[in-house]
C-alpha positions as MATLAB code, in Angstrom:
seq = 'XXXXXXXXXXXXXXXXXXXXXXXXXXXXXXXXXXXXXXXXXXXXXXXXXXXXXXXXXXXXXXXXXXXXXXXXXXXXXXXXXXXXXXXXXXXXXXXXXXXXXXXXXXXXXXXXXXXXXXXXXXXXXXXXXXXXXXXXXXXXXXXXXXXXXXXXXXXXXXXXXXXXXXXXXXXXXXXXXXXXXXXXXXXXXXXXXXXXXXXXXXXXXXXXXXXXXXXXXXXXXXXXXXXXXXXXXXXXXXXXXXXXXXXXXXXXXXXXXXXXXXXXXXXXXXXXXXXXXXXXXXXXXXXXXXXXXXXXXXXXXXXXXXXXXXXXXXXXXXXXXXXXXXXXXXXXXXXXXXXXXXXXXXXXXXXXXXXXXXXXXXXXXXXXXXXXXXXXXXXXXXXXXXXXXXXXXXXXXXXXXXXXXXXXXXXXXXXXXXXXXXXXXXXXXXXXXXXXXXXXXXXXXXXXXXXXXXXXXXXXXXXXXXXXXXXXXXXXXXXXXXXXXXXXXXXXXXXX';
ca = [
       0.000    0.000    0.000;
       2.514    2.236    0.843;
       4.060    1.638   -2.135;
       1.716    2.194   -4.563;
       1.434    5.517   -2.255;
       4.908    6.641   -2.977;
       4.512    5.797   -6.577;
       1.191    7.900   -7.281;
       3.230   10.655   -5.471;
       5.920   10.668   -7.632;
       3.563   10.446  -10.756;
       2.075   13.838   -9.599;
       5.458   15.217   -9.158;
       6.296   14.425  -12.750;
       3.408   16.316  -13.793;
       2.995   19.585  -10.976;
       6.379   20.707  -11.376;
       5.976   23.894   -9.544;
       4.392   21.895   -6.692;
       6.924   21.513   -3.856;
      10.821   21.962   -3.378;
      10.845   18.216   -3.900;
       9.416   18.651   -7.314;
      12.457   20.803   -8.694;
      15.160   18.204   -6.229;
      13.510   15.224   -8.804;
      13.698   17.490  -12.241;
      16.921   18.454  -11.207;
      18.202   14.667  -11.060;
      16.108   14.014  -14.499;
      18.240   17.274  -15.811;
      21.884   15.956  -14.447;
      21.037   12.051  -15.518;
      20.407   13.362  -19.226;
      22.933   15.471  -19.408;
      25.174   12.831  -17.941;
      23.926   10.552  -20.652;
      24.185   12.864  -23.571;
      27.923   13.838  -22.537;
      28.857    9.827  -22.243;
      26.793    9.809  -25.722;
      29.327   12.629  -27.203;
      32.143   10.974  -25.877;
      31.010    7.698  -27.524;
      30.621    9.515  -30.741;
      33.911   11.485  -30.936;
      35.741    7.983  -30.152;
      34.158    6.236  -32.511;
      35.096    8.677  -35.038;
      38.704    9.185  -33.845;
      39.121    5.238  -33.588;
      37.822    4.832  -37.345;
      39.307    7.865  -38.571;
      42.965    6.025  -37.683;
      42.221    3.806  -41.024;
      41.968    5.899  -43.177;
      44.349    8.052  -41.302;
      47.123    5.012  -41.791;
      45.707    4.647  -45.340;
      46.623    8.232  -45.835;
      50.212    8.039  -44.271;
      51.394    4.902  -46.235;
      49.668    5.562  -49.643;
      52.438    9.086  -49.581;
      55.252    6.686  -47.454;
      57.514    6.872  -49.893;
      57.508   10.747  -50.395;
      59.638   11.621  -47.481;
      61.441    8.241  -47.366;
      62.158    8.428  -50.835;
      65.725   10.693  -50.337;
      66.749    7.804  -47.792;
      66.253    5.119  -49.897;
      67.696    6.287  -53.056;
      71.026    7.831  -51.038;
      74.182    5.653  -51.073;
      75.097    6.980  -47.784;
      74.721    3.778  -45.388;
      73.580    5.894  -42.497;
      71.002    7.373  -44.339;
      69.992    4.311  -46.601;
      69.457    1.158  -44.210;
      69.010   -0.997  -46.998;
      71.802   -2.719  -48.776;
      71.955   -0.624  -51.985;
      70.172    2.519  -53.283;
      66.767    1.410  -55.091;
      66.168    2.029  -58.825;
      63.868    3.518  -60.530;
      61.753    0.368  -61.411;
      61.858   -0.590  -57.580;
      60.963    3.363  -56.667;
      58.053    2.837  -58.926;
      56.580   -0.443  -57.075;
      57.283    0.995  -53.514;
      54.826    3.397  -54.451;
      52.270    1.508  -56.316;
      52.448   -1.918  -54.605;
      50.525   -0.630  -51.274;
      47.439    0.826  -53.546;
      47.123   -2.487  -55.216;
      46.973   -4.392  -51.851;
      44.568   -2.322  -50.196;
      41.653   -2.904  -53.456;
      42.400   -6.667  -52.812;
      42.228   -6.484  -49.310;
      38.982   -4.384  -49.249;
      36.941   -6.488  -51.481;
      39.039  -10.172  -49.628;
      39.200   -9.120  -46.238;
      36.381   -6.716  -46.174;
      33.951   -9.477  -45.641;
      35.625  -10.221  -42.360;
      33.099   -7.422  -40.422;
      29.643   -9.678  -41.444;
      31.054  -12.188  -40.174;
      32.863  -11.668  -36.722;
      31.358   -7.720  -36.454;
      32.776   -4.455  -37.278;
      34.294   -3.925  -34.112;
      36.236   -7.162  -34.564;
      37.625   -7.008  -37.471;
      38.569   -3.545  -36.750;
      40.919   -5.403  -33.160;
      42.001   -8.554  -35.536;
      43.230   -6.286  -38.482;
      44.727   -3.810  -36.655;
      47.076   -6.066  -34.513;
      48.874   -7.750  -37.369;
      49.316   -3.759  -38.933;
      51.011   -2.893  -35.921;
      53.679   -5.902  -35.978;
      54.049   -4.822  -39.965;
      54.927   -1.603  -39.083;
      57.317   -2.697  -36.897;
      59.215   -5.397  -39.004;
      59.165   -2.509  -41.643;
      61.092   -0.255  -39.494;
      63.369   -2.825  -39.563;
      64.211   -3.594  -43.111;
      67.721   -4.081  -44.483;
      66.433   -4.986  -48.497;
      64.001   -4.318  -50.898;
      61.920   -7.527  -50.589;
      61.649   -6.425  -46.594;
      59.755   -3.571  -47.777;
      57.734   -5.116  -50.768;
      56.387   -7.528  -48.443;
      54.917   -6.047  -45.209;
      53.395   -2.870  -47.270;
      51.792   -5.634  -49.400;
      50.540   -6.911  -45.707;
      49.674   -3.934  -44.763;
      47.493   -2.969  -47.410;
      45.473   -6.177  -47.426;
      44.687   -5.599  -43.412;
      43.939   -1.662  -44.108;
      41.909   -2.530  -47.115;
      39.806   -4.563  -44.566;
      39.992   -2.220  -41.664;
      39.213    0.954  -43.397;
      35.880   -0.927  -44.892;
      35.131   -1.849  -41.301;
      35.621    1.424  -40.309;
      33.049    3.045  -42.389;
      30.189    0.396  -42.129;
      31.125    1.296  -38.534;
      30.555    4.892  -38.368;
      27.557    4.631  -40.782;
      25.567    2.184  -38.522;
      26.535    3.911  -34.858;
      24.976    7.198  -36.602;
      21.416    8.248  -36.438;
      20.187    9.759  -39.445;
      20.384   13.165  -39.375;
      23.967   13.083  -38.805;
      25.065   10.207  -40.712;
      26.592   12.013  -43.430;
      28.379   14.706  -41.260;
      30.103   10.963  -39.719;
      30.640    9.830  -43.133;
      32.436   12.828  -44.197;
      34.768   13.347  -40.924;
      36.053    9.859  -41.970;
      36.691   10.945  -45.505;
      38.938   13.601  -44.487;
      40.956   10.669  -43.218;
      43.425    9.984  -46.153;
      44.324   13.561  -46.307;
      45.318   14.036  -42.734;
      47.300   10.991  -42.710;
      49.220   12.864  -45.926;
      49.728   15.597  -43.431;
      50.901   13.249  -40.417;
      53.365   11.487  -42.950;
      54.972   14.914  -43.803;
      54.747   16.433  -40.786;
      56.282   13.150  -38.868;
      59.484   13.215  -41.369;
      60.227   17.261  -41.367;
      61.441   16.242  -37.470;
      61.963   13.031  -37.804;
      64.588   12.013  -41.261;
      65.590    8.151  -39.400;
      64.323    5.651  -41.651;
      63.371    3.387  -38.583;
      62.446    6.088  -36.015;
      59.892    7.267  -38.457;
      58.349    3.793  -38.906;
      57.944    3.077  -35.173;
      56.593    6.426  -34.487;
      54.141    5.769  -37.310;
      52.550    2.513  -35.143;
      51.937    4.236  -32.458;
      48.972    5.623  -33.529;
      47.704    2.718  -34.321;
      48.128    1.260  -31.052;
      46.290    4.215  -29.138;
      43.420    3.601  -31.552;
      43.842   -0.138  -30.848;
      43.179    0.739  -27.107;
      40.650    2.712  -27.159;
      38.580    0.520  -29.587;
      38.757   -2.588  -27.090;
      38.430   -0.486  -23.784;
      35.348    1.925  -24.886;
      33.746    1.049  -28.256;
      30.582   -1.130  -28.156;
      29.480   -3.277  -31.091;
      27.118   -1.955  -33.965;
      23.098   -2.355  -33.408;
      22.702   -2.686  -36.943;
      25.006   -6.014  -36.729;
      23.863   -7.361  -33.039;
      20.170   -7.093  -34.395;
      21.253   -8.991  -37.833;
      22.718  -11.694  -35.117;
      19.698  -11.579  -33.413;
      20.997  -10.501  -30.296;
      18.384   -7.658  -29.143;
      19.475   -7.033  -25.240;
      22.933   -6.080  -26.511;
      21.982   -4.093  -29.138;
      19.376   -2.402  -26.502;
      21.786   -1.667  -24.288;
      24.052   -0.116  -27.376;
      21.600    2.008  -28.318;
      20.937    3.264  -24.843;
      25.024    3.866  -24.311;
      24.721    5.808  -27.986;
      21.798    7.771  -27.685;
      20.128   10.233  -25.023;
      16.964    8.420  -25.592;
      14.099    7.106  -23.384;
      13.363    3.182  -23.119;
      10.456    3.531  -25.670;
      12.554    5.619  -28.177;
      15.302    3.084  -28.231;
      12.633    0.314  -28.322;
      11.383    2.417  -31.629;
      14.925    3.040  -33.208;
      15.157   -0.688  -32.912;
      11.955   -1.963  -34.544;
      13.108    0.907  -37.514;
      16.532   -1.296  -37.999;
      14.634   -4.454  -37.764;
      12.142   -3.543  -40.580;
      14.786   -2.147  -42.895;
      17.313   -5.108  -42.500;
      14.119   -7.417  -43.243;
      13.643   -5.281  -46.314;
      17.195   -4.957  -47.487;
      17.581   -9.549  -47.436;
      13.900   -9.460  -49.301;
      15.071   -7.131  -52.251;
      16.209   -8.527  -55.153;
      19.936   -8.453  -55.711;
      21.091   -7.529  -59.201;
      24.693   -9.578  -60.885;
      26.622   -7.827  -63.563;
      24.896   -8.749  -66.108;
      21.332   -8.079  -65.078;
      23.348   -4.641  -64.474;
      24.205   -3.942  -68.015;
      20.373   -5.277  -69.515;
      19.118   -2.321  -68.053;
      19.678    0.884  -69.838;
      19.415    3.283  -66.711;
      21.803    1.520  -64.581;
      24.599    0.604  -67.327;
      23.952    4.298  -68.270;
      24.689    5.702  -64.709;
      27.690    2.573  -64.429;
      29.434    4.390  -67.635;
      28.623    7.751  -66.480;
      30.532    7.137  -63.292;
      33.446    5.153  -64.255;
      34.101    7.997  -66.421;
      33.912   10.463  -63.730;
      35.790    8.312  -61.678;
      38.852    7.850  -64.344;
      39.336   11.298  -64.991;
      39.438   11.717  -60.858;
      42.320    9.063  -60.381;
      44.130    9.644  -63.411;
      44.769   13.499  -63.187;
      47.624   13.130  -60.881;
      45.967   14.397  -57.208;
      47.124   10.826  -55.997;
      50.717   10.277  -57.786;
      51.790   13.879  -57.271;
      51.344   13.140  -53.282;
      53.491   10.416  -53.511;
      56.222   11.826  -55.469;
      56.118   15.619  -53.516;
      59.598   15.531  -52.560;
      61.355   14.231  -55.483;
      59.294   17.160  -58.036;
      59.939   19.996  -55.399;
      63.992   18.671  -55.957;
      63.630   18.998  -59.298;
      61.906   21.984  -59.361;
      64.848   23.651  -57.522;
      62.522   25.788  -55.734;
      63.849   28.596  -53.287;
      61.694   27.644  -50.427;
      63.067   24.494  -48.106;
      61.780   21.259  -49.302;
      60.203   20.540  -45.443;
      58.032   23.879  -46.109;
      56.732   23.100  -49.027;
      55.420   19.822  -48.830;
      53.790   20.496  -45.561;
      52.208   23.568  -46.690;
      50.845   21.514  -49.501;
      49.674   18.689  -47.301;
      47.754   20.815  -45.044;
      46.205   23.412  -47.291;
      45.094   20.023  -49.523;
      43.532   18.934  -45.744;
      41.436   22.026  -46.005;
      40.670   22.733  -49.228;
      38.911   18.882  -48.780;
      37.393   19.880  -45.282;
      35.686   22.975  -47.764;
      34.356   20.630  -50.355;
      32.538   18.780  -47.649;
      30.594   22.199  -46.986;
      30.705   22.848  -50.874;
      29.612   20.014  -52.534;
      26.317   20.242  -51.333;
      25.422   23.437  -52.544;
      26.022   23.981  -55.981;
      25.135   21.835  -58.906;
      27.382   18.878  -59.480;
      27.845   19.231  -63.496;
      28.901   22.909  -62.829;
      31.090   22.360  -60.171;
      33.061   19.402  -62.603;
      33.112   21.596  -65.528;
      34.695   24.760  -63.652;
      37.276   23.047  -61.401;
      38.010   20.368  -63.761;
      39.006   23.156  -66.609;
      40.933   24.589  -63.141;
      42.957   21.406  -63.247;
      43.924   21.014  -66.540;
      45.379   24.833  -66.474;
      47.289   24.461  -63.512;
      48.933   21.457  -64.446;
      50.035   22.190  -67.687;
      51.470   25.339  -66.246;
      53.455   23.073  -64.086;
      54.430   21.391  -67.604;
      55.382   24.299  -69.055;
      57.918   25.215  -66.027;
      59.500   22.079  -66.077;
      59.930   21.891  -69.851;
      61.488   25.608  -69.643;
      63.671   23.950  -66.585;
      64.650   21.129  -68.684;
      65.779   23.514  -72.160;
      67.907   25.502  -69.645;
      65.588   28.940  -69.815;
      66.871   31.307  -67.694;
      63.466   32.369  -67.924;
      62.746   30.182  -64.788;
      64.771   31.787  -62.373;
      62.057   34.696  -62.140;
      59.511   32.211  -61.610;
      60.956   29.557  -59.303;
      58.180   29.913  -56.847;
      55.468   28.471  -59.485;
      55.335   25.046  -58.982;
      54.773   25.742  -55.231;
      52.067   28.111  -56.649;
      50.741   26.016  -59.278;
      50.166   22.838  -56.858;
      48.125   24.621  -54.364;
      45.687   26.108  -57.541;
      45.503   22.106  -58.634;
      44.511   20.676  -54.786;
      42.098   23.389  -54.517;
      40.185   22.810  -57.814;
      40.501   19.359  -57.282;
      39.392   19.048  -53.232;
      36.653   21.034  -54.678;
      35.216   19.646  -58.082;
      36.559   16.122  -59.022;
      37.720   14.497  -55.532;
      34.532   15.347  -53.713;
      31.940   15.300  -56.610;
      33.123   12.062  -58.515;
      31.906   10.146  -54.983;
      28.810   12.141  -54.751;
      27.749   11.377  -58.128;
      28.116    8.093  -57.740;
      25.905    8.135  -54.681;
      22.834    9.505  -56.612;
      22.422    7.991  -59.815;
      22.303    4.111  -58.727;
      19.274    2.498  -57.260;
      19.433    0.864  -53.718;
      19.594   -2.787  -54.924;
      22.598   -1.975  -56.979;
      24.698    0.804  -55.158;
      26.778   -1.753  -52.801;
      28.485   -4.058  -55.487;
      28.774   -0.452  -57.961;
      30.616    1.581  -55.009;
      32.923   -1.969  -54.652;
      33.378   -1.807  -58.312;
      34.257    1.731  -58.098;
      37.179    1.118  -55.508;
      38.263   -1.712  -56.939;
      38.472    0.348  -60.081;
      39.781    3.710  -58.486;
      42.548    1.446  -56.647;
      43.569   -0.078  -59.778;
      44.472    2.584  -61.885;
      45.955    4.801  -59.153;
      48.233    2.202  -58.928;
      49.216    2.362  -62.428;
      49.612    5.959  -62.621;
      51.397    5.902  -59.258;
      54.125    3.199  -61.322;
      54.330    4.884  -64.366;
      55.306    8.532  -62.795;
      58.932    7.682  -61.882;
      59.606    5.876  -65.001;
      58.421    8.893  -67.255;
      59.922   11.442  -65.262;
      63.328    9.424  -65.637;
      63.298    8.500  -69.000;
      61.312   11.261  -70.836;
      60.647   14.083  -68.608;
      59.175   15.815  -65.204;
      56.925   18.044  -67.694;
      55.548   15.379  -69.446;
      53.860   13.663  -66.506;
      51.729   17.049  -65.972;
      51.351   17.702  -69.522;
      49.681   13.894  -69.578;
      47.619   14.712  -66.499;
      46.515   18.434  -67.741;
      45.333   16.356  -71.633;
      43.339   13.882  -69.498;
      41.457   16.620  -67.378;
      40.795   18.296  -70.780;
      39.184   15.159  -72.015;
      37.412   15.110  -68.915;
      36.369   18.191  -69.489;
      34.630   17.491  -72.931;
      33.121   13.796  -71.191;
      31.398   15.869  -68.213;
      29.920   18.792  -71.276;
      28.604   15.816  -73.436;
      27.768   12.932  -71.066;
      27.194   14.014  -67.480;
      23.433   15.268  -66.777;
      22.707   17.594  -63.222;
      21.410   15.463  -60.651;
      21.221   17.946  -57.728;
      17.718   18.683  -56.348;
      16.496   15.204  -58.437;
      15.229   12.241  -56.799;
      16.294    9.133  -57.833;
      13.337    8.260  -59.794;
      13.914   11.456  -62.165;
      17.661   11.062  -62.418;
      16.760    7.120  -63.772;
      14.292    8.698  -66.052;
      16.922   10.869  -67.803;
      19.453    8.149  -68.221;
      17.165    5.800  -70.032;
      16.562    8.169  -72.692;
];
């Protein structure tokens, strides 16, 4: 009795909350407890996004490794060079392509991993053999004891940066699952500017390696110690209490709002195994769909082939030949970080404006700027005296290419591909799109050294400025606007 008592009297407290001194003592508590929960809630977010962030953070560093180590391994001085002889220009050339290649295989081999034992846990079982790569890499004395652990390496990144983004997308709520998405995107270009940034104070070959796993093991940490699982998974597993209590850790929500958020992921992960799953060729029989599959590959090709990628990897050795005036350590950090913000810009940018415009401005923006480059370099390479006036251009030049770029084809290419394909379809075309991208970066990133040493700096830019300008004419002729179109009306206009 005197319980049900001291329950009524509560229930009118909730609701008379003027009523007595108690009254404000109880909505005081209420106050404290959610703000309690929605600071743990932060702090769950900004790990999560710091922990998977680290992927593509690594992915970043070791995609530009060779940049700064590049002056080390090429040197014949033995306390510079730790391997046994300076590399050539062939091995140069795989260094910097071979880690590109592994990570495509090792995203579409190993990225399969997180269905099966979770996202967090492929995230812990990935990143442990990383860190012992890293460290045997630091350690290397020939060439095959760096060809094999970056090959390594790229297979468990491949797999740990996919993890990482099914990760963030499935912890998110809606409104703010792109602003997650995005963070993680700017990923790649901080790890540039963590790989520069590390080697301007640190030139060791192996002090610079082992510094560079130590990031992964903080991220390692944290991910074990504070990270739960994803609902989204635990639900597909059937396991509802966990993914309950997930929910409740990840969101300031009351018992019958997390009850409701999971009956939504219930319903749309019964929807997603009932709808019908499209092969290749099923693909190509319908017009839309091998329409928008052309479209993008296109836009995709002229994104990886006009040198944003290759010219990262290769900083160092084209600010040496460029003889520029400003310290090599300047420049290439300068370049790293402004290319950091000119992509946290696009993520504000892209949004805005329509996508054909944006393609067609910046994309003309690239091809100038790089065949500016060209035309320095060939001057360089005739002897012009003319280029002593203008030593500061490639410096100048670069940052005019990583701006147009961050802001027309390295944001845009992804977000076209993100509207044009429907649902059933979009998973296996955004694999086949990074399988693709990874592909021919890797070429380019091979080719560069040989063409530079056999026919020319100048002609590596003037082949990246003709391939924007065909871009150029593809994006007039082929590319339709999408923004402010719903999917329906964007199929419409690719099956005419």
């Amino acid at each position: 009795m005197n319980s049900n008592c001291e329950k009524f009297d509560i229930e009118q407290l909730t609701f008379d909350l003027s009523s007595s001194p108690a009254d404000a003592e109880f909505d005081l508590l209420e106050s404290e407890n959610e703000e309690n929960q929605q600071q743990a809630s932060l702090f769950l977010y900004f790990s999560a996004m710091i922990v998977c962030m680290v992927s593509s953070v690594k992915v970043g560093l070791y995609v530009v490794w060779i940049a700064p180590l590049a002056e080390n391994l090429l040197s014949d001085d033995p306390n510079v060079n730790p391997l046994e002889a300076p590399i050539t220009t062939t091995q140069l050339s795989t260094i910097g392509a071979i880690l590109t290649l592994s990570l495509v295989i090792g995203s579409l081999v190993l990225g399969k991993i997180s269905d099966i034992f979770g996202r967090k846990k492929a995230m812990i079982v990935l990143s442990v053999p990383t860190i012992l790569l890293e460290m045997f890499l630091a350690f290397a004395t020939n060439i095959y004891m760096i060809y094999i652990p970056l090959i390594l390496m790229g297979f468990c990144l491949g797999g740990t940066q996919v993890a990482g983004r099914i990760y963030l997308a499935e912890i998110g709520e809606d409104h703010h699952k792109t602003q997650l998405v995005c963070f993680g995107v700017l990923g790649t270009p901080l790890g540039n500017v963590c790989s520069f940034l590390i080697s301007s104070f640190i030139p060791s070959y192996k002090i610079f390696n082992l510094v560079c796993s130590i990031l992964l093991m903080i991220s390692l940490g944290c991910l074990i110690i504070f990270l739960p699982e994803t609902p989204v998974f635990l639900i597909s597993k059937n396991k509802e209490k966990e993914a309950f209590r997930t929910l409740k850790m990840l969101r300031n929500k009351n018992n019958n709002g997390v009850h409701k958020e999971l009956r939504s992921i219930s319903h749309v992960l019964l929807r997603t195994s009932q709808m019908k799953k499209m092969d290749l060729t099923s693909m190509f029989s319908n017009r839309a769909i091998r329409t928008a599959l052309i479209i993008t590959l296109g836009v995709h090709l002229i994104a990886f082939t006009d040198g944003a990628s290759v010219i990262m990897c290769f900083l160092v050795l084209i600010f040496e030949r460029a003889g520029t005036t400003v310290p090599n350590y300047v420049s290439i950090n300068l370049m790293s970080i402004l290319q950091l913000f000119f992509c946290a810009i696009a993520t504000k940018t892209s949004g805005r404006y329509g996508r054909r415009t944006l393609l067609l401005i910046f994309t003309l923006g690239n091809a100038l700027s790089l065949f500016s480059i060209g035309v320095f370099f060939f001057l360089k390479s005739i002897g012009s005296s003319f280029i002593t006036y203008i030593s500061w251009w490639p410096i100048f030049g670069l940052i005019l290419f990583y701006m147009s770029n961050a802001l027309g084809l390295a944001s845009i290419s992804w977000v076209i591909a993100s509207e044009v394909f429907p649902t059933n379809v979009i998973s296996m075309t955004m694999s086949l799109l990074a399988c693709f991208d990874g592909l021919v970066v890797s070429l380019m990133i091979f080719l560069f050294p040989i063409i530079m040493e056999y026919y020319g700096m100048h002609w590596n830019f003037f082949l990246y400025s003709v391939i924007c300008l065909l871009g150029y004419a593809f994006i007039y002729f082929k590319l339709p606007e999408t923004k402010d179109k719903s999917l329906l009306q964007i199929q419409a206009i690719l099956e005419r």
